[in-house]
FIRO-663234 format. One record per residue: residue number from 1; residue in three letters; y negated, z negated, x of N, C-alpha, C in turn. Coordinates in Angstrom, 1 decimal. Layout:
// residues N
[NUM ALA [Y Z X] [Y Z X] [Y Z X]] ...
//
This chain:
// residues 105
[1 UNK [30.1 28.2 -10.7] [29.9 29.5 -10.1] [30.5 29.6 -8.7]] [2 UNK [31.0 30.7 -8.3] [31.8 30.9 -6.8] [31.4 32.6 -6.9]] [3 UNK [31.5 32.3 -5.1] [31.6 33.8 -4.8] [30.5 34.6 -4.8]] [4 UNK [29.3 33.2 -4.2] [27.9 33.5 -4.0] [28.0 34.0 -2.7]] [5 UNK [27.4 35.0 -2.1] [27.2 35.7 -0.5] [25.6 36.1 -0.3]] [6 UNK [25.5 35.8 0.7] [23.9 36.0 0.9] [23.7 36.5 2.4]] [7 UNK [23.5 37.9 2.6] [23.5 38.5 3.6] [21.8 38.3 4.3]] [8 UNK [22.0 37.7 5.5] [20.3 37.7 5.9] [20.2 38.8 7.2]] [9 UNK [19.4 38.8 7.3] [18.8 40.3 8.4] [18.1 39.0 9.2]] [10 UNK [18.4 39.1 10.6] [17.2 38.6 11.5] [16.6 39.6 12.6]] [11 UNK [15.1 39.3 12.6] [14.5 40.4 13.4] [14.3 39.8 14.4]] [12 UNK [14.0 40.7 15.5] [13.4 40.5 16.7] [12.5 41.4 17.2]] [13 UNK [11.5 40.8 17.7] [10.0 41.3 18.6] [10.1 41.4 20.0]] [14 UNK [9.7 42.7 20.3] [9.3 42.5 22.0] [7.7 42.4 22.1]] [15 UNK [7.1 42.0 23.3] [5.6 41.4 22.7] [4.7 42.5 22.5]] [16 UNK [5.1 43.7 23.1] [4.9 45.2 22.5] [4.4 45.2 21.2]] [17 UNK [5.0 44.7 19.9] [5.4 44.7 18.8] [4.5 43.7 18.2]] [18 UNK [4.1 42.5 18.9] [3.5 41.5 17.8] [2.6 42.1 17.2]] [19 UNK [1.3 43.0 17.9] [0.4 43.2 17.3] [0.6 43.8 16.0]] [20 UNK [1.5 44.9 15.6] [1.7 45.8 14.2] [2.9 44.8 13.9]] [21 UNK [3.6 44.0 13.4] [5.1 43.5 13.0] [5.2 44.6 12.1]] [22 UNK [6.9 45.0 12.5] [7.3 45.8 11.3] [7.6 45.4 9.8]] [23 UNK [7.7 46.0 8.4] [7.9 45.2 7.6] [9.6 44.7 7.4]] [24 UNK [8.9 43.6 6.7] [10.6 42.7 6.8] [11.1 43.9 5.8]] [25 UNK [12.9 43.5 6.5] [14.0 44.2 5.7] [14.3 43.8 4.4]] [26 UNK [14.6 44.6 3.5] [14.8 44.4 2.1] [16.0 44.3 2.1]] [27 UNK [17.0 44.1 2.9] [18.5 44.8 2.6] [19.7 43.6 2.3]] [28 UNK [19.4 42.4 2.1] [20.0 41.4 1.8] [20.7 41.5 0.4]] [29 UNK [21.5 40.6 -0.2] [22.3 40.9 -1.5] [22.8 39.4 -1.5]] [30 UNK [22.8 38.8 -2.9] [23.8 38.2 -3.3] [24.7 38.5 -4.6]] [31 UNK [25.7 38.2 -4.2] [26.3 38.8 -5.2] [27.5 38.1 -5.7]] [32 UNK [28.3 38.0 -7.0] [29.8 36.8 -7.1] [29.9 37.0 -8.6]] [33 UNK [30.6 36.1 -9.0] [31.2 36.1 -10.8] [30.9 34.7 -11.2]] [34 UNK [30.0 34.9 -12.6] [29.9 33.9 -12.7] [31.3 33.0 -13.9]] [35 UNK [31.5 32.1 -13.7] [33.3 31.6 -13.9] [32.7 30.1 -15.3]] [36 UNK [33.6 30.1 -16.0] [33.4 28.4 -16.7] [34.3 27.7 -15.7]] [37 UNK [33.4 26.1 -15.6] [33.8 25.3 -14.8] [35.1 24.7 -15.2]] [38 UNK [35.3 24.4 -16.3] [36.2 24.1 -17.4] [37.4 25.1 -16.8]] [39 UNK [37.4 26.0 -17.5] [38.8 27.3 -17.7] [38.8 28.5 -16.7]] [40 UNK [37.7 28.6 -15.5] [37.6 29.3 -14.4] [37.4 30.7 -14.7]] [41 UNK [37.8 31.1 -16.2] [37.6 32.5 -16.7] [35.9 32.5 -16.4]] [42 UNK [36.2 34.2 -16.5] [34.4 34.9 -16.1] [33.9 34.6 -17.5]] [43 UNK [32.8 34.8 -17.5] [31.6 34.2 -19.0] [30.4 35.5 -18.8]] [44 UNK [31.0 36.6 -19.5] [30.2 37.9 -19.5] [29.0 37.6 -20.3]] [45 UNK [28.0 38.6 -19.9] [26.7 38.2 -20.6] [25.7 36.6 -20.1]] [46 UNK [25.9 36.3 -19.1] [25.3 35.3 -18.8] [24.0 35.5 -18.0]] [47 UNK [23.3 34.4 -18.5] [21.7 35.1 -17.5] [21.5 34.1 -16.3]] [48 UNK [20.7 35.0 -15.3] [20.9 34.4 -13.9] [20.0 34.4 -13.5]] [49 UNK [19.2 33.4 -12.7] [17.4 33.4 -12.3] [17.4 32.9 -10.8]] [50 UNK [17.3 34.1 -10.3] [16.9 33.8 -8.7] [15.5 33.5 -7.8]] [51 UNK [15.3 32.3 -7.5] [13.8 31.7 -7.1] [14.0 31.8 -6.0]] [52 UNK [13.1 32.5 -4.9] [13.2 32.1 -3.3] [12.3 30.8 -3.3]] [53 UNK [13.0 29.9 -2.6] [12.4 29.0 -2.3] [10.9 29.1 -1.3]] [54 UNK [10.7 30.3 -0.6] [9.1 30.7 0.1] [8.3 31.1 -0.5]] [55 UNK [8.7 32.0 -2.2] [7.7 32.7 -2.9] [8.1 32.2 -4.1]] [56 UNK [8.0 31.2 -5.0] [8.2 30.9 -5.9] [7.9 32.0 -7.1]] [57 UNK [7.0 32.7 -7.0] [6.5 34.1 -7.6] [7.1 34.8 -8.2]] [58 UNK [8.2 35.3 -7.1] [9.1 36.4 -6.9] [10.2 36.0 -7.6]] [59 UNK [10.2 35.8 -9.0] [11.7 35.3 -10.2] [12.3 36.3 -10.2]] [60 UNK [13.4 36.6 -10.0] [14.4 38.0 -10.3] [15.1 37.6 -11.5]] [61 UNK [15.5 37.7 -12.5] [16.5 37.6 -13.5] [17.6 39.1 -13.7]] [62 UNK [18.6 38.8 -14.2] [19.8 39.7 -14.2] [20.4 38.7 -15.3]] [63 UNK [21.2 40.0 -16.3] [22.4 39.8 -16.9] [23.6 39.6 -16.2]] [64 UNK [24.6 39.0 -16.1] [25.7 39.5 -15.7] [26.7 40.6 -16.8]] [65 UNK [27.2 41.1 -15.9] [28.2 42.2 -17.0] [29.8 41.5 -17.9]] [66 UNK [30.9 42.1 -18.3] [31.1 41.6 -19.2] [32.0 40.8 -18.3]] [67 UNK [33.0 41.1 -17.0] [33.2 40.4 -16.4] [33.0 39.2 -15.3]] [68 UNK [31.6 38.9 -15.8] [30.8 37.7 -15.0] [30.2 38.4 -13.9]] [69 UNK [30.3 39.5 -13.4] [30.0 39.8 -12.2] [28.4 40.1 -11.9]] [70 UNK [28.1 39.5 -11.0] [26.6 40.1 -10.9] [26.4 40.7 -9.4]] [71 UNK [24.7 41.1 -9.3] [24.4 41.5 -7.6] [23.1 41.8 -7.3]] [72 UNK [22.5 40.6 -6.8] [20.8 41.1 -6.7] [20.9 41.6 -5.5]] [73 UNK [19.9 42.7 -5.3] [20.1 44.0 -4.2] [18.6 43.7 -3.5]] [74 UNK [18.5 44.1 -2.7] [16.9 44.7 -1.5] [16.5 42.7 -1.1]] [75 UNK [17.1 41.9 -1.1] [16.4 40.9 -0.9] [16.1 40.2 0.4]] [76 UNK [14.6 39.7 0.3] [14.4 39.8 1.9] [15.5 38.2 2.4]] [77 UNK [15.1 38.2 3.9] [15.7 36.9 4.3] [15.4 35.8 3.4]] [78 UNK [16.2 34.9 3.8] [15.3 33.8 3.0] [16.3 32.9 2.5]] [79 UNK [16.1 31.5 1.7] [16.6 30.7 1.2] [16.3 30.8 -0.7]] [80 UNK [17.3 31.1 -1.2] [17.0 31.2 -2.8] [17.6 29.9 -3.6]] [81 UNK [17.0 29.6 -5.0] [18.0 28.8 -6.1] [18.4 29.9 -6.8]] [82 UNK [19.6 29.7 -7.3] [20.4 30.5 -8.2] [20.7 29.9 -9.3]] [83 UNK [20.3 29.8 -10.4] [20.9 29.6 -11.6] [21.4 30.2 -12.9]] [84 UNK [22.5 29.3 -13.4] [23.2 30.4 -14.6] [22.6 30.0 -16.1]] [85 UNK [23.1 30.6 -17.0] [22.8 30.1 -18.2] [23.1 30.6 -19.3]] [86 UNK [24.5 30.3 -20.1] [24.9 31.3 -21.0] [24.8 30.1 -22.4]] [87 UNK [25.2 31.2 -23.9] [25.2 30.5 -25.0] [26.7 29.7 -24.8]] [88 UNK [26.1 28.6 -25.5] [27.2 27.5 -26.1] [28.0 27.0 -24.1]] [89 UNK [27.2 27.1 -23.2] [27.6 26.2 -21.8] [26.1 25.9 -21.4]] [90 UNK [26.1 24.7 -20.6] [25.4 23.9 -20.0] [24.7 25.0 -18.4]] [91 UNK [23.5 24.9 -18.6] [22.9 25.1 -17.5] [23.3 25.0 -15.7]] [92 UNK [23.2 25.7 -15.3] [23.7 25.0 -13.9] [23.2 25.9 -12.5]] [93 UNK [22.7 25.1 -11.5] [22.6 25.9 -10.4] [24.0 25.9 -9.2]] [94 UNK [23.5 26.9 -8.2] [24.8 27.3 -7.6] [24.5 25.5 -6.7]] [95 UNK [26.2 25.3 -6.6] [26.7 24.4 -5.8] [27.3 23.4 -7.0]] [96 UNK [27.0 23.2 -8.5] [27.1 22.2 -9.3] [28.3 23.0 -10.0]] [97 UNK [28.7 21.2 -10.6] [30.0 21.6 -11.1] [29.7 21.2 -12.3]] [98 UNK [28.7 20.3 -12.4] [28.5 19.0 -13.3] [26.9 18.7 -13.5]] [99 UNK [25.9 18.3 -14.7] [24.6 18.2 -14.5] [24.2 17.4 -14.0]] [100 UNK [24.7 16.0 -13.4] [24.7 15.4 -12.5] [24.6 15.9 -11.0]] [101 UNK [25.5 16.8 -10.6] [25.7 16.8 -9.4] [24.4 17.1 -8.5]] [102 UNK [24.2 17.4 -7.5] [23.1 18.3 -6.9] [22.9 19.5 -6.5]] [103 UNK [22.0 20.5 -6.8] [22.2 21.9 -6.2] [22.4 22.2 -5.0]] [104 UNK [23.0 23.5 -4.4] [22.8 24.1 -2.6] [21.8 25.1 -3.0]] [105 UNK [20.8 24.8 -1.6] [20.3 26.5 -1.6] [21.3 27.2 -1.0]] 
//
């Protein structure tokens, strides 16, 4: 996988503010194509499972379309796993090339 982007929002408080915090921004995105490690062509129809690593809860799943492309939208700050998973290829999270290797958040 390539062409993961993960846009974070950071807030700031004047001490005015502590008592109400406003709510966190939803406006984050990742978004990229998912590619075969092998032949680098896109692999349309692949499914993709987004875990933030703070709310384990909060699973997002998405198709990708037919060009590999995907884009989870509104997501708060934060650190996620990303994983892909299509028919007839091997599982894998973002940063691996190989099931060996190790994942990035």
């Amino acid at each position: 996988m390539k062409g993961l982007l993960l846009a974070l929002t950071v807030l700031s408080l004047s001490p005015g503010e502590w008592q109400t915090p406003p709510a966190a921004p939803q406006d984050g995105s990742i978004a990229g194509t998912v590619v075969s490690a092998e032949t680098g062509r896109p692999i349309g129809g692949a499914r993709l499972r987004l875990i933030p690593f703070d709310d384990r809860a909060l699973v997002r799943s998405e198709v990708v379309d037919a060009q590999g492309h995907y884009e989870f939208r509104a997501l708060l700050p934060g650190r996620y796993q990303l994983s892909a998973s299509a028919d007839r290829h091997i599982t894998l999270q973002y940063g691996q090339r190989d099931p060996a290797d190790a994942s990035r958040p």
